[in-house]
LONU-547632 format. One record per residue (C-alpha): residue in three letters; y, x, z. Coordinates in nm, 2 decimals. Layout:
BEGIN
+------+--------+--------+--------+
! code !      Y !      X !      Z !
+------+--------+--------+--------+
!  ALA !      Y !      X !      Z !
...
+------+--------+--------+--------+
//
This chain:
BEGIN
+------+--------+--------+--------+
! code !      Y !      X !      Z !
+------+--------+--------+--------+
!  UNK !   0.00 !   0.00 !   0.00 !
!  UNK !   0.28 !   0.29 !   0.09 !
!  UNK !   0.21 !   0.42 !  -0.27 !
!  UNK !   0.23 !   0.13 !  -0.46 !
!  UNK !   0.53 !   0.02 !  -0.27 !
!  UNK !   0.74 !   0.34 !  -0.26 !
!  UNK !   0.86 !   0.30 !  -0.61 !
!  UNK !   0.82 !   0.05 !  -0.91 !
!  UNK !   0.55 !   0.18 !  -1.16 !
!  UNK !   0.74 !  -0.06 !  -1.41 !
!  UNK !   1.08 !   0.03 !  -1.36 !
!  UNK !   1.23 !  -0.29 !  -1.28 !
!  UNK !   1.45 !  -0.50 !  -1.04 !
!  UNK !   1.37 !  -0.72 !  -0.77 !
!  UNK !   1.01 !  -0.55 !  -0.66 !
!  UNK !   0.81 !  -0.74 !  -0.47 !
!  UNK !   0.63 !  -0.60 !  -0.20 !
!  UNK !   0.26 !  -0.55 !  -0.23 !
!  UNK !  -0.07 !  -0.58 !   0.01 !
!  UNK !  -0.39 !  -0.43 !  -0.11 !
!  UNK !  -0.65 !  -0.70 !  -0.07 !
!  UNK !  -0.94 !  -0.58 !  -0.18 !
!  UNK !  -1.11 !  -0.17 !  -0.23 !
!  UNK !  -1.39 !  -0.11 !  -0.42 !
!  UNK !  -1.60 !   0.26 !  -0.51 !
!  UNK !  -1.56 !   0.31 !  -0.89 !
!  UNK !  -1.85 !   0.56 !  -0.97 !
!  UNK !  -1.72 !   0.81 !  -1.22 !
!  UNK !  -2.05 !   1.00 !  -1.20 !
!  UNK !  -2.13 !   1.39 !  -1.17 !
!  UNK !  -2.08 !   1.23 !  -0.79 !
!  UNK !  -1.74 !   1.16 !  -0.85 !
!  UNK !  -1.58 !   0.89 !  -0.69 !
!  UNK !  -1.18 !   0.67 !  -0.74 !
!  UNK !  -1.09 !   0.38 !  -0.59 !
!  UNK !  -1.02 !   0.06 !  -0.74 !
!  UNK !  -0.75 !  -0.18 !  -0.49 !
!  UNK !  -0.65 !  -0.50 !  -0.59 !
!  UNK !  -0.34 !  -0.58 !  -0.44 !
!  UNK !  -0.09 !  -0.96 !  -0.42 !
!  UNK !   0.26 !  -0.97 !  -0.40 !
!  UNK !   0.43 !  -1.07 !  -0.13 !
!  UNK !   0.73 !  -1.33 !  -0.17 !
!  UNK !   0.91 !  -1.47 !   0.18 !
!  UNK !   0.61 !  -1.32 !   0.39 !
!  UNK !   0.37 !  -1.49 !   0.20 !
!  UNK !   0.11 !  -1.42 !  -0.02 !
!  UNK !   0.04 !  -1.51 !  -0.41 !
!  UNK !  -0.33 !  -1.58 !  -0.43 !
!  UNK !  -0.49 !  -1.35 !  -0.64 !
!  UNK !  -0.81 !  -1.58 !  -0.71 !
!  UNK !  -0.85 !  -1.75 !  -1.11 !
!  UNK !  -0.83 !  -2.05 !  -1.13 !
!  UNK !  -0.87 !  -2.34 !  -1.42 !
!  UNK !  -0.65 !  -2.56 !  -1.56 !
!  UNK !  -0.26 !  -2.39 !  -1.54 !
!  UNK !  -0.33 !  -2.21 !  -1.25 !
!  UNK !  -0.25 !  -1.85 !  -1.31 !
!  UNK !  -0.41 !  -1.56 !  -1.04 !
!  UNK !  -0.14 !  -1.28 !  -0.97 !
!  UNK !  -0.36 !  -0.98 !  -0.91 !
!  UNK !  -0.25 !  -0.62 !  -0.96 !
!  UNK !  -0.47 !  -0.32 !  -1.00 !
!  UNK !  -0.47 !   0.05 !  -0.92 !
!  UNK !  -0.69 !   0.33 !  -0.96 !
!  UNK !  -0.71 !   0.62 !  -0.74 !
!  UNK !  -0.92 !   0.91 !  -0.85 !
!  UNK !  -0.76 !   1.20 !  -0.61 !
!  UNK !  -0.61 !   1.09 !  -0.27 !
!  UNK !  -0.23 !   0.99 !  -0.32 !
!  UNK !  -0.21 !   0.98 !  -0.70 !
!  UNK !  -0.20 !   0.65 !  -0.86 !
!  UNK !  -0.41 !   0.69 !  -1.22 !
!  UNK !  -0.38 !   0.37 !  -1.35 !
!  UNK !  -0.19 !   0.06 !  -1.27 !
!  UNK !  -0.18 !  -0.26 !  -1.41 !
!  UNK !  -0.12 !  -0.63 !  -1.34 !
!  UNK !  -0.17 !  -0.97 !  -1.51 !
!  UNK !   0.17 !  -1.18 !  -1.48 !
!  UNK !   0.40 !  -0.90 !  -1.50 !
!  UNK !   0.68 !  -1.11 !  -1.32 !
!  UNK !   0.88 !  -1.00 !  -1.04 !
!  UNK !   1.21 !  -1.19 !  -1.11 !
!  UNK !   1.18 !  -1.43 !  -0.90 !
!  UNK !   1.42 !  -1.76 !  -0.81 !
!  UNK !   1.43 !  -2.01 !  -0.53 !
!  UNK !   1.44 !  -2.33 !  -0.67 !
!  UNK !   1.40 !  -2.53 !  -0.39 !
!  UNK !   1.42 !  -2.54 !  -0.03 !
!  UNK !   1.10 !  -2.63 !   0.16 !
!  UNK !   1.18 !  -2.78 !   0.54 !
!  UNK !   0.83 !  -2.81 !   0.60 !
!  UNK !   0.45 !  -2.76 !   0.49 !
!  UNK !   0.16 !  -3.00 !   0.55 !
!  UNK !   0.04 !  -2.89 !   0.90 !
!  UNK !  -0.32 !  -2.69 !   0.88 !
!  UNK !  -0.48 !  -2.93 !   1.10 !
!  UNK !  -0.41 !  -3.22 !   0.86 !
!  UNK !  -0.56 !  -2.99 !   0.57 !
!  UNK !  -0.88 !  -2.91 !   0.77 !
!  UNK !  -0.94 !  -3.28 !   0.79 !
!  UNK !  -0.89 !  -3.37 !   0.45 !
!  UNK !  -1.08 !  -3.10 !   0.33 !
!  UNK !  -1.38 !  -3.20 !   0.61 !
!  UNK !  -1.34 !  -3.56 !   0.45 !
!  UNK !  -1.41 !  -3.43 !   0.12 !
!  UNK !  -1.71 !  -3.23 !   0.18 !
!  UNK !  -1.87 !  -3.50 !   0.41 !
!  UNK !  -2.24 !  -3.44 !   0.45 !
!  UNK !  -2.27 !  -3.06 !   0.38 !
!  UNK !  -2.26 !  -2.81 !   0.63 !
!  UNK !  -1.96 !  -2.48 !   0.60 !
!  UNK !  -1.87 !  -2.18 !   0.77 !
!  UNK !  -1.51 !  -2.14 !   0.75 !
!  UNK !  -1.44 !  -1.76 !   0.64 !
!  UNK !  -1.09 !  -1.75 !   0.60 !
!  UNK !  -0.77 !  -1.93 !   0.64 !
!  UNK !  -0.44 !  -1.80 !   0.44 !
!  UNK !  -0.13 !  -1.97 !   0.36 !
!  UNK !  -0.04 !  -1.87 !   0.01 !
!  UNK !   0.12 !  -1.91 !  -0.31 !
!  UNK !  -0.01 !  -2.00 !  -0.64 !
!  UNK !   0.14 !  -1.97 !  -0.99 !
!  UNK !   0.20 !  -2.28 !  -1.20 !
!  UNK !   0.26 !  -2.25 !  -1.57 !
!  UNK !   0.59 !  -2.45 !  -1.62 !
!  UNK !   0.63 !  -2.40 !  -2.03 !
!  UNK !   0.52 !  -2.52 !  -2.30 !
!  UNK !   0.62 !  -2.26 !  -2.53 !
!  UNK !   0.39 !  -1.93 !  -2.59 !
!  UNK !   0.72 !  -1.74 !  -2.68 !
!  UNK !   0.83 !  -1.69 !  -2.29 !
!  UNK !   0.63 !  -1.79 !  -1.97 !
!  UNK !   0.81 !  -1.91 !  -1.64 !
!  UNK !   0.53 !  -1.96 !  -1.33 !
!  UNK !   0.66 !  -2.15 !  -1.07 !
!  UNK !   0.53 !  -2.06 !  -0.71 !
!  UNK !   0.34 !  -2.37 !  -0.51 !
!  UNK !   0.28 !  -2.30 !  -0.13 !
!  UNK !  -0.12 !  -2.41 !  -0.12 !
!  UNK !  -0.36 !  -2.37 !   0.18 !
!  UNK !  -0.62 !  -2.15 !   0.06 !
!  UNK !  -0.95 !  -2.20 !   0.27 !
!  UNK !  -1.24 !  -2.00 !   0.18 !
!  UNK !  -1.60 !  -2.15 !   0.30 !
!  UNK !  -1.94 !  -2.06 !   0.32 !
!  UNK !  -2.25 !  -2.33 !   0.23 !
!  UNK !  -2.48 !  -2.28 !   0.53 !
!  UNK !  -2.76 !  -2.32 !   0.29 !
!  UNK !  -2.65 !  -2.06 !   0.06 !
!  UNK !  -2.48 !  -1.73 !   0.03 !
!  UNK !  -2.17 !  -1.82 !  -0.20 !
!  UNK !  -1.78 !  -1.88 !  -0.06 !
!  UNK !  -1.59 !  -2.11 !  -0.23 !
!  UNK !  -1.25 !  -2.15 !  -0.19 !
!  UNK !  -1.05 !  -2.51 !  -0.16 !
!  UNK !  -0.69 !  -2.52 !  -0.24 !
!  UNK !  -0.47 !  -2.79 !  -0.04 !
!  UNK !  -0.12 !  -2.81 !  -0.15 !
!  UNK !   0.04 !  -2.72 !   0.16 !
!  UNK !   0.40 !  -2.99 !   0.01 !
!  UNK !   0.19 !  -3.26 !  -0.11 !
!  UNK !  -0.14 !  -3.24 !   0.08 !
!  UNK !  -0.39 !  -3.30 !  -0.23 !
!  UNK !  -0.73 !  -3.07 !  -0.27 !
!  UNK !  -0.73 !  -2.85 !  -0.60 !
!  UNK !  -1.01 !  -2.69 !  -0.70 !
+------+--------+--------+--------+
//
């Protein structure tokens, strides 16, 4: 995280900050090693959710490589936006409780583990035009479950203005 947010790999204005989320071993071979981070941006103290998603739901995850300790190799992201603009005042959020219910009235009759609980962002494609693309940022309760009879998480989206369930 210091190295990706020391400077701007892209040169531009307005940086976000970043958190890695995620490190994984790349094996180069000859028993050589780098490091592959995903990392979200961070707008307002909270995150964008770096998860795909159908429909017009667009995953904001960056990407560095690391092959000697310090040294970014490679860097890369997918929406390439860091201009970002309020356009709206949120007072207030659907409370997590309320979200935990709805979400436990949806899944009635099977049995979840709940992994994680995140309050986050997620892009929303707001043109219609291929020429430019403006996202516009939805708060969403991200809550990531495990099926007791299984070993697969899945992760429920509630939006966190409206109170809905996205998938």
């Amino acid at each position: 995280e210091t190295l990706v947010n020391k400077e701007d790999l892209f040169k531009r204005d307005n940086v976000l900050p970043k958190e890695v989320e995620k490190v994984y071993p790349v094996d180069l071979g000859d028993g050589n090693y780098a490091l592959h981070c995903t990392m979200r941006r961070i707008y307002d103290g909270v995150v964008f959710d770096a998860e795909e998603s159908p429909g017009n739901v667009y995953y904001d995850s960056m990407n560095a490589f690391l092959a000697d300790i310090g040294v970014i190799d490679h860097y890369f992201n997918y929406t390439g936006k860091d201009d970002i603009t309020d356009v709206e005042t949120i007072d207030a959020i659907v409370p997590l409780e309320y979200a935990l219910t709805a979400l436990s009235d949806r899944v009635q009759g099977k049995d979840y583990t709940v992994n994680a609980i995140e309050l986050i962002y997620r892009l929303k494609d707001t043109t219609d035009t291929e020429d430019e693309t403006d996202y516009y940022g939805v708060p969403y309760w991200k809550i990531i479950v495990k099926a007791e009879d299984s070993n697969r998480e899945r992760s429920y989206y509630i939006d966190a203005l409206s109170g809905k369930i996205d998938f």
